[in-house]
N, C-alpha and C positions, 0 to 999 in steps of 0.2 A: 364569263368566258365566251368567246365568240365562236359561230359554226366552225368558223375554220379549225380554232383548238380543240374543240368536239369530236369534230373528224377526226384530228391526230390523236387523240387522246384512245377512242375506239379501234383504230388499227392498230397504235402501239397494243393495246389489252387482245387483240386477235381474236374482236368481237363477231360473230355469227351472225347473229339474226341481222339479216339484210334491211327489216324495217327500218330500224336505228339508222342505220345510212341513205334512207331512202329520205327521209323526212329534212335529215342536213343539207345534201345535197341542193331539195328543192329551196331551201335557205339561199346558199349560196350562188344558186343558178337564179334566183331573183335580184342579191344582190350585186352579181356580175352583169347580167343583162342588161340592168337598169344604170350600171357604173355607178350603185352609188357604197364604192371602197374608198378608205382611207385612203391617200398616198402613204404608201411605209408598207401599210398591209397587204398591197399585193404580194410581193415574197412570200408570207408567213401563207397565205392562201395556195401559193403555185407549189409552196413545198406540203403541204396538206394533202393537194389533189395527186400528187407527183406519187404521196406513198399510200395513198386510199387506191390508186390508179392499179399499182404493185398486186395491193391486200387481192382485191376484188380479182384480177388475175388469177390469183393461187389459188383462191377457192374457186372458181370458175374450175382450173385445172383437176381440184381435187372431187369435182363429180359430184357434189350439193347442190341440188338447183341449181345447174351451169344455165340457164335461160337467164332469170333474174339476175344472177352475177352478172352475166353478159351484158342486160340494160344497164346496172348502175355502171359496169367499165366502160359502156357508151360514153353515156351521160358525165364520166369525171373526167375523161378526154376531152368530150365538145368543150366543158367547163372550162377546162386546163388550157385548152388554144385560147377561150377567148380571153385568158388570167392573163397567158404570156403576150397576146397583142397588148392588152393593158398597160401591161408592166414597161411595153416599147413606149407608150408615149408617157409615162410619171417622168416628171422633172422634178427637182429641187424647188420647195417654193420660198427658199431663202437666197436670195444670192452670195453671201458667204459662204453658205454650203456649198453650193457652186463652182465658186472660184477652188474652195479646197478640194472637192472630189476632181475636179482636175487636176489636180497637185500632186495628191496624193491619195486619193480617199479609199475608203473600204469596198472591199467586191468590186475591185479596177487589177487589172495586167499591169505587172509594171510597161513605162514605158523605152527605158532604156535602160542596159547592164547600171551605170549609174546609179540610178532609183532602185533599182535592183539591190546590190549590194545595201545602200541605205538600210533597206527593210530588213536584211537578213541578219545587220549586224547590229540593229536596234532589237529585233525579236530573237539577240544570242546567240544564234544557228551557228552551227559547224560549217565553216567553210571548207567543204571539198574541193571545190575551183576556186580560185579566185584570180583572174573576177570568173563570176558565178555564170554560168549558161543562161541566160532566158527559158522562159516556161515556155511551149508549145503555145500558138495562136490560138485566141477563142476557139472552145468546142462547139461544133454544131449537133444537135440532134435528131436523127431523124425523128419521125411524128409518129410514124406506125412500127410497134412494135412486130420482133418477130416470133416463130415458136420457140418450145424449149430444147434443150440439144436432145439426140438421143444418146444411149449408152449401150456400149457392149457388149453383152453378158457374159460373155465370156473374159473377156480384156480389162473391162471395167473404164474405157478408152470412152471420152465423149466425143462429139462430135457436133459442131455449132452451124445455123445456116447466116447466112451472109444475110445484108441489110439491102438498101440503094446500090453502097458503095461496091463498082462492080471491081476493085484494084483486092477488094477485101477476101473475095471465095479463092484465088490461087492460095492465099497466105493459111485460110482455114483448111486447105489439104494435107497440111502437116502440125493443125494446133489441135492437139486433141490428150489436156490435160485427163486425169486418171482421180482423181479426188475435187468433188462439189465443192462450193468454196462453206458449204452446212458441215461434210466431212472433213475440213479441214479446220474449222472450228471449235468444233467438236472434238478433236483431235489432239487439242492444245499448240496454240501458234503462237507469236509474237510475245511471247511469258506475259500474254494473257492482258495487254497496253494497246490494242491495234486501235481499239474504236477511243480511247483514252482525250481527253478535252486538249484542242490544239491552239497555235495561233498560228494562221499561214501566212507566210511571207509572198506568199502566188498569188493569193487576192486580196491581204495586208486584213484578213479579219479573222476571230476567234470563234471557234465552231466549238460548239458542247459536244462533249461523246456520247451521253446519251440518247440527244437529240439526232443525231449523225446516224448511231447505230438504230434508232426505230426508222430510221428513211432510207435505208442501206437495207436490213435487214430483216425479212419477213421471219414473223414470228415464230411460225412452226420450226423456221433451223436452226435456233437455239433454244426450245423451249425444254426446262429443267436444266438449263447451264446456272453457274453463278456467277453471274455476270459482271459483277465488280471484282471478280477474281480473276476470270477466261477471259474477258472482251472489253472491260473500260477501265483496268487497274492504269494509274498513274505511275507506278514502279514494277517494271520489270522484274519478274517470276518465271527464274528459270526452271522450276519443276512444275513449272504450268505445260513447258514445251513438249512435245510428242517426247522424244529425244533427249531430255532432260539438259540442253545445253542451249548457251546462246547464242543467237546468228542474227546479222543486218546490221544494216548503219541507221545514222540517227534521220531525222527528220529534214535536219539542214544540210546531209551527204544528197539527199537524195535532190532537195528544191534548187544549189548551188549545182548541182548536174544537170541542170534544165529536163530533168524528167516527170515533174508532175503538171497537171495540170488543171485547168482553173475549176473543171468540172467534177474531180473526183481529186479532193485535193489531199488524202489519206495515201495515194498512190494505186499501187499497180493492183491490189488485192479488192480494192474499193470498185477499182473497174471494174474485177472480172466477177464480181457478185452482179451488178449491177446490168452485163455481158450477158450473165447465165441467164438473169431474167428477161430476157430479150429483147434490153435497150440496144440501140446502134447510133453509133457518132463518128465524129470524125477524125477521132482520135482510134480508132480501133486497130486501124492496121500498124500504127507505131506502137499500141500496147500488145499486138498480139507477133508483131518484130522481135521484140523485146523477149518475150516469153520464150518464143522460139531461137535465142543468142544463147538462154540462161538453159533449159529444161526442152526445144525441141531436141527430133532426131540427133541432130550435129550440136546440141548445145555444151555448152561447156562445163558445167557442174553436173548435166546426164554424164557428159562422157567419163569424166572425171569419176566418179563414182562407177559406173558400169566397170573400167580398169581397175578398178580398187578390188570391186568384187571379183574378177577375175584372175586377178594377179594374188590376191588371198586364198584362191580355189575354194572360196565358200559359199552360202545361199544369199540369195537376193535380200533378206530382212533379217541379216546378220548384222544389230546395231550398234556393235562394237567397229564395226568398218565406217569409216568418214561420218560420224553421227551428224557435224555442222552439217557438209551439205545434204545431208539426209533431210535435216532439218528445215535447211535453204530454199531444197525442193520440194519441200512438203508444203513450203509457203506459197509455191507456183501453182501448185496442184497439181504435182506430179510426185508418184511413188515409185519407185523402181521396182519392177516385175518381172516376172521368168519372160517371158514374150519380149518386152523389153532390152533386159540382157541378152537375147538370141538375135532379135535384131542386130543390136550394137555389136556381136559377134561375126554376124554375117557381114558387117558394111567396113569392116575393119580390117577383115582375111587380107 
């Protein structure tokens, strides 16, 4: 097994003692410096560092020795830029390979609706458009992460800070989801298939779910779930839902809408984990658009539900009212709340 699987191996397990990661690291920070990687295995390395980067984060956060956390989250950043220069210059060293990953090949955008549809209707997908929207432009990332949101206490309302992108802080004065994406989890979501093994038509390759969900998902916020039941079932389990009912379209409603894209290719739930933890790209202000269409202020299944509630003269988590979009929004990260309903009261007069 190579450092790199070490390393993931040890963050999936929500390993502690820092030594263990101190020792891999100085592994792979030799065999990065000196280039002497695989072609192939940079990937498997940038996705290592990417979720040892996460790990070391949290526990930093959670106040254990924040000093030495802090070196190793140094140390797997510097790592991790020099993985992704690396990874800019690997080529194909077959030229068949070549010629195909320009054709068609794995971990590629398609190129036009054309090629587009191809993929969607060889990999089965539901077509919701046809022809099918394009996915969003390569995502960029920025490099420095930010902090974590604060939250409420009273409201339960979080509140995120903005990256580079200065178009992104107007958009965050009004996205201030009410459920983590750990309590929503938790919670029971997607009858329990979210993180479930895919094939995407966005970057034409098959991603494992449980490999997805340890790079997604820091350990502590599912730890004691059953995971092959709540988070990587291959069939939908509707009394897995908070709500006990089912809501969302399928995988190929959502790729044929040109709504996903190449970096969080699970969707809009996959970003905002990944959000919380205070990545920033450049997709942020269209997935926090989005949010704000479905679950802000003015969105249309808040509103939707806020009316229900009022027009039934009952309490806000009476879940005999609208259970789907109860459910819908519990997917956004939003729960409907007295404060809530009073707003939507007041802006409605």
């Amino acid at each position: 097994m190579s450092a790199a699987e070490d390393l993931a191996r040890l963050v999936q397990g929500g390993e502690t003692e820092h030594e263990k990661f101190s020792s891999l690291l100085d592994d792979l920070g030799k065999k990065i410096e000196k280039k002497k990687v695989r072609v192939g295995d940079v990937a498997t390395m940038i996705k290592s560092l990417s979720a040892a980067e996460r790990h070391f984060r949290a526990q930093k956060r959670k106040g254990s020795d924040p000093n030495t956390w802090n070196i190793l989250l140094t140390r797997s950043q510097q790592f991790l830029k020099l993985a992704h220069e690396m990874n800019t210059l690997e080529v194909p060293t077959n030229r068949e390979d070549e010629e195909d990953n320009s054709a068609d090949g794995e971990n590629c955008l398609p190129k036009n609706v054309s090629q587009y549809l191809n993929r969607l209707k060889k990999d089965k997908k539901e077509l919701y458009k046809n022809p099918p929207v394009l996915p969003p432009p390569k995502v960029v990332v920025e490099e420095d992460f930010v902090k974590s949101p604060s939250r409420d206490a009273k409201t339960g309302r979080l509140t995120f800070p903005a990256g580079k992108d200065s178009s992104l802080k107007k958009l965050l004065k009004d996205f201030h989801p009410n459920q983590t994406p750990a309590e929503v989890l938790r919670g029971g979501s997607f009858g329990g298939t979210y993180f479930r093994t895919i094939k995407s038509s966005v970057n034409n390759k098959t991603y494992n779910g449980n490999e997805v969900l340890a790079d997604t998902i820091p350990v502590d916020w599912i730890k004691g779930l059953d995971k092959k039941r709540m988070l990587t079932s291959s069939t939908y389990k509707v009394d897995v839902n908070r709500y006990g009912v089912k809501c969302g379209g399928s995988l190929g409603m959502w790729e044929s809408s040109g709504w996903i894209s190449d970096i969080d290719p699970y969707g809009w739930f996959q970003w905002y984990c990944r959000f919380y933890q205070g990545r920033r790209c450049s997709d942020d202000a269209r997935q926090v658009s989005r949010w704000l269409g479905v679950a802000g202020p003015k969105g249309r299944f808040r509103s939707q539900l806020c009316n229900k509630i009022l027009s039934a003269n009952t309490s806000v988590d009476d879940a005999k009212i609208s259970p789907v979009i109860r459910q819908t929004l519990f997917h956004w990260g939003l729960s409907i709340t007295n404060d809530i309903l009073e707003e939507h009261k007041k802006r409605n007069k």
